[in-house]
C-alpha positions in Angstrom: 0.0 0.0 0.0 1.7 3.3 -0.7 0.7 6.5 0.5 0.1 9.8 -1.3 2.4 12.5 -0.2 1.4 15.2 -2.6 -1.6 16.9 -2.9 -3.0 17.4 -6.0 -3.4 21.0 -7.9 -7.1 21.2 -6.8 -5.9 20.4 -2.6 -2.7 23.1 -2.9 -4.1 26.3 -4.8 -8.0 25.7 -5.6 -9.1 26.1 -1.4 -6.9 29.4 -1.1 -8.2 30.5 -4.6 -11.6 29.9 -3.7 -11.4 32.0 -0.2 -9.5 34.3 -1.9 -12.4 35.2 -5.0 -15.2 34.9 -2.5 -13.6 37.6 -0.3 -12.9 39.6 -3.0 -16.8 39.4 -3.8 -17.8 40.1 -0.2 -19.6 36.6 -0.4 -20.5 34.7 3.2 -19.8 31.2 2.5 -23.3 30.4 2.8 -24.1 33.3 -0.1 -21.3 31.5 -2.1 -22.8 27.8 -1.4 -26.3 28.9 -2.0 -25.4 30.6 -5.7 -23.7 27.1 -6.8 -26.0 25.1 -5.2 -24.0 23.3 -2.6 -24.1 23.2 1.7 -22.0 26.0 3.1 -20.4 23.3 5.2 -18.9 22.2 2.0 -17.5 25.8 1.0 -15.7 25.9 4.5 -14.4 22.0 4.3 -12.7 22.8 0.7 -11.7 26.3 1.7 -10.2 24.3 5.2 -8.6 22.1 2.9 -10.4 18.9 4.7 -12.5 18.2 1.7 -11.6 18.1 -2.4 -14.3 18.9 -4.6 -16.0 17.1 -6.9 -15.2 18.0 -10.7 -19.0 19.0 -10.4 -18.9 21.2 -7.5 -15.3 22.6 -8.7 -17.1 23.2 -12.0 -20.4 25.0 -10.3 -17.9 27.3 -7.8 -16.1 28.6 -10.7 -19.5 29.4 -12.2 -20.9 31.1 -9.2 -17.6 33.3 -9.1 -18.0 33.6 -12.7 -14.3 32.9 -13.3 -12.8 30.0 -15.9 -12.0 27.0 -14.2 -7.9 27.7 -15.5 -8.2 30.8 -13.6 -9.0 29.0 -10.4 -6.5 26.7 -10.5 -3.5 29.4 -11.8 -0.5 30.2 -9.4 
């Protein structure tokens, strides 16, 4: 069994991104969660870096914040 020691591009930049563009918005998580149809619980667990998004909720964020999805994922 081998065990991952690297988080993937989504897990490093997409949870500081995400805080970072909903800020900049003056979004509440729960504002942010209830324009891409997902539990605010979900918005702090990705932003807390305890939970990676589905491609469909990473997909429906970026939509909500009306970026592209490269954007969110750019250094």
């Amino acid at each position: 069994m081998t065990t991952r020691n690297t988080k993937t591009i989504v897990e490093k930049i997409f949870p500081a991104r995400l805080k970072e563009e909903r800020s900049l918005r003056g979004l509440s998580q729960g504002e942010l969660a209830e324009l891409a149809g997902l539990d605010r619980k979900t918005i702090n667990r990705i932003e807390n870096e305890h939970y990676s998004p589905s491609l469909e909720s990473f997909i429906s964020l970026c939509h909500a914040l009306n970026l592209e999805p490269n954007v969110m994922l750019a250094n």
